[in-house]
DOFIPA-720484 format. One record per residue (C-alpha): residue number from 0; residue in one letter; x, y, z. Coordinates in steps of 0.001 Angstrom, whole numbers, m for minus. Example, Ala and Ser with C-alpha at 12.3 -4.5 7.8 and 13.67 -1.06 7.14 Angstrom:
REM DOFIPA-720484
{nr->0 rest->A c1->12300 c2->m4500 c3->7800} $
{nr->1 rest->S c1->13670 c2->m1060 c3->7140} $
END
This chain:
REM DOFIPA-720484
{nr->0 rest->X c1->100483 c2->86282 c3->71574} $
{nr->1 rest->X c1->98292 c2->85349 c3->74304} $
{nr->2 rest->X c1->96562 c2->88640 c3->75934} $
{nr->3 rest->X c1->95013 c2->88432 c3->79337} $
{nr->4 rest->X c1->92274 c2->90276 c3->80830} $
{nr->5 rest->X c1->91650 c2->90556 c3->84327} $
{nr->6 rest->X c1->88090 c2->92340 c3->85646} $
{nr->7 rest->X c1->86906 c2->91182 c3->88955} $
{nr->8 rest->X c1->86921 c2->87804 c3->89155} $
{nr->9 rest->X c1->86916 c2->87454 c3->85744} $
{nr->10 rest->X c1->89666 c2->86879 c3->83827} $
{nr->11 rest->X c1->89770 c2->86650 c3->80061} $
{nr->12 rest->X c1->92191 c2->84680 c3->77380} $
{nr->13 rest->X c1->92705 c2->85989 c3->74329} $
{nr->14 rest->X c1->94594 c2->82876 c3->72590} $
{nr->15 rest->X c1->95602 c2->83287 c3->68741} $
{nr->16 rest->X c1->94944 c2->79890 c3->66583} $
{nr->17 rest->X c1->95925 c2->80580 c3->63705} $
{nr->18 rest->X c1->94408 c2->81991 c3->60400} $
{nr->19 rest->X c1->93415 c2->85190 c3->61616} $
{nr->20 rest->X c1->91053 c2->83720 c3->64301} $
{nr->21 rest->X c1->91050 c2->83621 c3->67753} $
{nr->22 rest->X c1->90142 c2->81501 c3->70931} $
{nr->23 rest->X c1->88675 c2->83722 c3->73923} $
{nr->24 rest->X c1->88150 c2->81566 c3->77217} $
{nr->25 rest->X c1->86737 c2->82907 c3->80153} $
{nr->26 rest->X c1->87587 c2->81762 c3->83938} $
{nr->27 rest->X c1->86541 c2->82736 c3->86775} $
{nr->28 rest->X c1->89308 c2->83335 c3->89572} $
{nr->29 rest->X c1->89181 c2->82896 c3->93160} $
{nr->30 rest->X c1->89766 c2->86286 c3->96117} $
{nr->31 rest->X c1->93197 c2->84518 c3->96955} $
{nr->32 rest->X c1->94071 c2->83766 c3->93327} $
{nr->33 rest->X c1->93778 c2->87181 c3->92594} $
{nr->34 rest->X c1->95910 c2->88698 c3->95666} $
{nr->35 rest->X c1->98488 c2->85997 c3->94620} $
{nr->36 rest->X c1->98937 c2->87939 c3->91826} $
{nr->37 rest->X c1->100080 c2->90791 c3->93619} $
{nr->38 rest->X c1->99604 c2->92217 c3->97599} $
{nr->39 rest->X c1->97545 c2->90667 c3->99778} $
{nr->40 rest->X c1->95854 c2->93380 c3->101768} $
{nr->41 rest->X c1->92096 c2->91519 c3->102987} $
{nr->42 rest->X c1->92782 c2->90950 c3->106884} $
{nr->43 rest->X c1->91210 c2->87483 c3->106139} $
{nr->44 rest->X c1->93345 c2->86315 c3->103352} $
{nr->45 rest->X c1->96014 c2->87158 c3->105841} $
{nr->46 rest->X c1->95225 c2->85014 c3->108269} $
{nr->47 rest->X c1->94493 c2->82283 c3->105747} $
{nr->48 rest->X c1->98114 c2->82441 c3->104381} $
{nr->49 rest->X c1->99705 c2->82429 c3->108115} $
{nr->50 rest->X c1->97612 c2->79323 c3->108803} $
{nr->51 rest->X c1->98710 c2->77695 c3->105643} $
{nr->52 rest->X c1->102443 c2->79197 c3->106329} $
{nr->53 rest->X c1->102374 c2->77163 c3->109835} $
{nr->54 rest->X c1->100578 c2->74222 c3->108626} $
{nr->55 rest->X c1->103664 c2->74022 c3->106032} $
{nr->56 rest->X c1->106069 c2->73472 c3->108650} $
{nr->57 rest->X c1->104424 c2->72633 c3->111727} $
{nr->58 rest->X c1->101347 c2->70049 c3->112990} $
{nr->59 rest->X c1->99248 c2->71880 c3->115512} $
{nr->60 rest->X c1->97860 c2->68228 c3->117093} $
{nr->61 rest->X c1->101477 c2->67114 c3->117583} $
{nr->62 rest->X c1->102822 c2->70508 c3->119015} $
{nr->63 rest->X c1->99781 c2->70307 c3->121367} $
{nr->64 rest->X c1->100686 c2->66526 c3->122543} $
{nr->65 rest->X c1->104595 c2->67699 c3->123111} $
{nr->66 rest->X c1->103651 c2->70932 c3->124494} $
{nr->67 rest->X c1->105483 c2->72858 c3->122350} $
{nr->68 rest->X c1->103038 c2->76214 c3->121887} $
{nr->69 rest->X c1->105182 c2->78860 c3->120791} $
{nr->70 rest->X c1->105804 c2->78720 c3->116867} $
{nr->71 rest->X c1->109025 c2->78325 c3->116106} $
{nr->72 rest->X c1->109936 c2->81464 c3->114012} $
{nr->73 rest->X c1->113484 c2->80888 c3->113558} $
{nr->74 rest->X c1->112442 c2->77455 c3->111106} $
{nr->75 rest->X c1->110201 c2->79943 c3->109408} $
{nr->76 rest->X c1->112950 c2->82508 c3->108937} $
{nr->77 rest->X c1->115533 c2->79920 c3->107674} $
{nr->78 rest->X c1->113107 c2->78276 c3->104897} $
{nr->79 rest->X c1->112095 c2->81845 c3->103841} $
{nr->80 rest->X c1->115616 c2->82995 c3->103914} $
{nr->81 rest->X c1->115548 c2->86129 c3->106135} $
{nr->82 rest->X c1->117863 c2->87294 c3->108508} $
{nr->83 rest->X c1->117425 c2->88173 c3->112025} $
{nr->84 rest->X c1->119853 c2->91704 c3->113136} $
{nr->85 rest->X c1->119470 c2->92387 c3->116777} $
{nr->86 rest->X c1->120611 c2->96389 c3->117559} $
{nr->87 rest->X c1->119493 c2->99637 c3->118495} $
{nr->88 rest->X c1->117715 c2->101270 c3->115966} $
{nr->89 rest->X c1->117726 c2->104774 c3->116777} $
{nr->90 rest->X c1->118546 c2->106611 c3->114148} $
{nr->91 rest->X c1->120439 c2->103359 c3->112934} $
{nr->92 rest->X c1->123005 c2->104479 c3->109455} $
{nr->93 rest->X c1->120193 c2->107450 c3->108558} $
{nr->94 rest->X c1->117646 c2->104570 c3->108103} $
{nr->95 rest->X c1->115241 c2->105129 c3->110815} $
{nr->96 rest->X c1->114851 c2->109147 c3->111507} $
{nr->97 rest->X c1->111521 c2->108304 c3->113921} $
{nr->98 rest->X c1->111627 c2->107010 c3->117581} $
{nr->99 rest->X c1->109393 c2->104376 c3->118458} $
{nr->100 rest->X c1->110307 c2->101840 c3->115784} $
{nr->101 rest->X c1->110696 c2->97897 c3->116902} $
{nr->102 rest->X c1->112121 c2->96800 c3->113657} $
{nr->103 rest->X c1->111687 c2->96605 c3->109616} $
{nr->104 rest->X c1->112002 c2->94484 c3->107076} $
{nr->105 rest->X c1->114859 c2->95209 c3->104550} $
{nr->106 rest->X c1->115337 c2->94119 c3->101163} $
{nr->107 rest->X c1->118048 c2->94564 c3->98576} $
{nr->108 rest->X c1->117877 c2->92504 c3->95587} $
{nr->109 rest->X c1->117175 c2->88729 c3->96505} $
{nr->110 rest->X c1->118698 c2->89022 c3->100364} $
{nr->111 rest->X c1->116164 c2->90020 c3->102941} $
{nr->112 rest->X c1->117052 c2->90866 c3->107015} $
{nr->113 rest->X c1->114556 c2->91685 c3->109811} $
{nr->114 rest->X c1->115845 c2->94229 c3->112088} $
{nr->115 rest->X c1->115155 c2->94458 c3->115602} $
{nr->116 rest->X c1->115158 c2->96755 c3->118129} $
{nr->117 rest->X c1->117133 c2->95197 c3->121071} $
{nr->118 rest->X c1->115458 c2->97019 c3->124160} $
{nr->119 rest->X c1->112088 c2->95450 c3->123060} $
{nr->120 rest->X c1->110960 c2->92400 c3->125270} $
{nr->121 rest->X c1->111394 c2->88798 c3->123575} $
{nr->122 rest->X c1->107375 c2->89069 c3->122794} $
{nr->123 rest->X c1->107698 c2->92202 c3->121038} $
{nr->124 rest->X c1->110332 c2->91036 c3->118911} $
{nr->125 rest->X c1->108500 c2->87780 c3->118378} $
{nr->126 rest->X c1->105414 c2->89668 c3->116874} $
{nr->127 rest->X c1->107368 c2->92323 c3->115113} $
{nr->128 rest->X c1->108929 c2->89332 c3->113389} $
{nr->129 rest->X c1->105830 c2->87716 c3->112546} $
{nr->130 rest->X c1->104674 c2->91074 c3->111397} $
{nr->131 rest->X c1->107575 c2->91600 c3->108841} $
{nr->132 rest->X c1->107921 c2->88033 c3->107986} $
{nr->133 rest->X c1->103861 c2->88836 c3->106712} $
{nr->134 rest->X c1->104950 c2->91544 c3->104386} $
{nr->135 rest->X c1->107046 c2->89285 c3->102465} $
{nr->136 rest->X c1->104496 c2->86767 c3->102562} $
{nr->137 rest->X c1->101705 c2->89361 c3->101377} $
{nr->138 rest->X c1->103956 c2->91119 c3->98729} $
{nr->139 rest->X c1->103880 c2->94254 c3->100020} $
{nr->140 rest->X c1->107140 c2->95029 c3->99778} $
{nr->141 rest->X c1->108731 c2->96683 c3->96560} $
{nr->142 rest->X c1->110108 c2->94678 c3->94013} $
{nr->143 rest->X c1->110949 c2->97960 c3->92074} $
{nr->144 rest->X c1->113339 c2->99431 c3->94679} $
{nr->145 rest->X c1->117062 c2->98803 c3->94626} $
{nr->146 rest->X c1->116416 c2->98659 c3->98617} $
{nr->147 rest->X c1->113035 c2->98636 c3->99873} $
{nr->148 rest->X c1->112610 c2->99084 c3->104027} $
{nr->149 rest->X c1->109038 c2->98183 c3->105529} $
{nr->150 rest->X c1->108780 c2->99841 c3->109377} $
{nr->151 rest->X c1->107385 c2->98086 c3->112316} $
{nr->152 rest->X c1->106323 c2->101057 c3->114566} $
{nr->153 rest->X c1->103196 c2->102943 c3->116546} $
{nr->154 rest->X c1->101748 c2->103599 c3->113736} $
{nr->155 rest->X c1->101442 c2->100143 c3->112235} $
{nr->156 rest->X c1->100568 c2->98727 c3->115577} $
{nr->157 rest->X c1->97498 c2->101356 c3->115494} $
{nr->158 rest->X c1->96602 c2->99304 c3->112341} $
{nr->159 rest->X c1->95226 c2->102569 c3->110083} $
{nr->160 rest->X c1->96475 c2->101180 c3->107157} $
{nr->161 rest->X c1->95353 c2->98614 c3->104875} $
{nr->162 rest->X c1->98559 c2->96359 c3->104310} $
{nr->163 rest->X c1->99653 c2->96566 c3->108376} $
{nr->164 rest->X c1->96144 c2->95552 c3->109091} $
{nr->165 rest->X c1->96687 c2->92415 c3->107356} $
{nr->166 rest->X c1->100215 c2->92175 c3->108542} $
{nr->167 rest->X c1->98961 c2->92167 c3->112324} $
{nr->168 rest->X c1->96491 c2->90257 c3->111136} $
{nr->169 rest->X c1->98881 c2->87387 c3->110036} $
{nr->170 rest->X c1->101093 c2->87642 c3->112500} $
{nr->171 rest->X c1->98611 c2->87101 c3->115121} $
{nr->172 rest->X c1->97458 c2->83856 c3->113386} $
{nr->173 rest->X c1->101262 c2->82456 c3->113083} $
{nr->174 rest->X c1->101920 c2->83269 c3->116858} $
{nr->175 rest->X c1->99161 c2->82012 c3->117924} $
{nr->176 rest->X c1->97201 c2->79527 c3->115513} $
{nr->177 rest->X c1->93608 c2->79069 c3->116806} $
{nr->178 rest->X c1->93606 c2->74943 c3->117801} $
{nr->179 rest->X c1->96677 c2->76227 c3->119720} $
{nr->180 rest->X c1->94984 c2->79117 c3->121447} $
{nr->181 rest->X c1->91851 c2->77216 c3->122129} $
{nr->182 rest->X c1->93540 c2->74501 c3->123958} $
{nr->183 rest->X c1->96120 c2->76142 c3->125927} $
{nr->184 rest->X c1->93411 c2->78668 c3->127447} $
{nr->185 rest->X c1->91332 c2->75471 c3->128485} $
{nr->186 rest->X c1->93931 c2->74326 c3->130209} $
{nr->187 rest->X c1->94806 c2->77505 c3->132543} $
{nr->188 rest->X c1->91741 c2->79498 c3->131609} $
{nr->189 rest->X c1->93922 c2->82983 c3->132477} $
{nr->190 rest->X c1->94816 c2->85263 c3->129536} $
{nr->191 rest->X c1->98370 c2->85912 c3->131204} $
{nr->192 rest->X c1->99606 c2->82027 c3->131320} $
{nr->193 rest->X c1->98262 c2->81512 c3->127826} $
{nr->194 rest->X c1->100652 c2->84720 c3->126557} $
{nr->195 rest->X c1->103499 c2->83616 c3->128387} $
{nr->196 rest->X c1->102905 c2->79839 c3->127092} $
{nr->197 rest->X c1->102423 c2->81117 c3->123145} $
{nr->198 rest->X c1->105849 c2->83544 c3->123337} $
{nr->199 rest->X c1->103435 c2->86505 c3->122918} $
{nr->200 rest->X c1->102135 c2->89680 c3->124951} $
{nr->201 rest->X c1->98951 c2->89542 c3->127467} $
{nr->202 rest->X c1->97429 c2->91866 c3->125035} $
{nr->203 rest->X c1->98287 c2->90417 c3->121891} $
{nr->204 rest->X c1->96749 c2->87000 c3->123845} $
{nr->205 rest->X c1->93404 c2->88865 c3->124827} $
{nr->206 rest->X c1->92896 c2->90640 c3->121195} $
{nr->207 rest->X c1->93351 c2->86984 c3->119419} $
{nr->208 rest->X c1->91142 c2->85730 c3->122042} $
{nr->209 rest->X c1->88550 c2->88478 c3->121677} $
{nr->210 rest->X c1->88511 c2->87907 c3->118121} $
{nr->211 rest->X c1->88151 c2->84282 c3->118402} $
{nr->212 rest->X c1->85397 c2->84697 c3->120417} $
{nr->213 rest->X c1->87211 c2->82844 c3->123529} $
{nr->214 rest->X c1->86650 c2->85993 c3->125664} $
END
């Protein structure tokens, strides 16, 4: 039996070769090879895996040329196979007992929805998607629960935690990948227009711009 050993970025093989001896290899392992391995919870890994998530589907330098700036979530959703449900979540079947929440990411065996508060602006719901689509993404949801709910609500968005830190993190990237960004704000230099061109919120605009050091 082969045993493996994980420490760090090390990890160890313990391979049996017969006769009573045995092989040990070391390897070292990469940050994201580790976090593969289970969640994802480093802000920057985050926004490594939403860049490689759009770069899957999408090519920045051609959605530039047709002017097509808003990532298109529902290809995402479809090759990931979740499910968008649009209602009011207030107290929704006993599931949500807290006001406040814009949606959550549910999971029952292999069949996962996103579910969406329907008062919430079309940016909102465009970022709270991107924000549950990340939990999946980042393994942070429960693979040991018979149904395992992740929220989207004031809470998250005050980014306190670890794994929703990451999750705005990515979803920040996918909205609004930085080539994209970069080039539309050349072009009208006015936080507002870039939001409304990118599908996302003035303030999610000026925080990725902020970060990006655009501002």
């Amino acid at each position: 039996m082969v045993t493996i050993l994980i420490v760090g970025d090390k990890m160890n093989l313990d391979i049996p070769i017969g006769f009573g001896k045995r092989l040990v290899i070391g390897v070292s392992i990469t940050v994201k090879e580790v976090e593969v391995m289970g969640k994802i919870t480093n802000a920057r890994e985050a926004e490594k895996r939403a860049a490689e998530l759009y770069d899957e589907h999408f090519n920045a330098t051609d959605a530039i040329f047709k002017g097509r700036f808003a990532t298109d979530l529902p290809t995402i959703l479809q090759k990931l196979g979740i499910k968008i449900v649009i209602r009011s979540l207030k107290d929704y079947e006993g599931l949500v007992a807290k006001p406040n929440v814009s949606g959550y990411l549910w999971k029952n065996g292999n069949e996962f929805a996103i579910f969406l508060e329907e008062k919430d602006s079309l940016e909102r719901k465009r970022f709270t998607i991107a924000h549950e689509i990340a939990h999946k993404v980042l393994n942070h949801i429960d693979d040991n629960k018979h149904v395992s709910i992740f929220f989207r609500d004031e809470f998250s968005a005050k980014g306190v935690n670890a794994e929703e830190i990451a999750a705005n993190a990515f979803a920040a990237t996918l909205l609004m990948p930085e080539k994209i960004i970069r080039h539309v704000y050349t072009l009208t230099s006015d936080v507002a227009m870039t939001a409304r061109y990118l599908g996302v919120s003035d303030t999610a605009a000026r925080i990725r711009l902020d970060n990006l050091g655009i501002l």
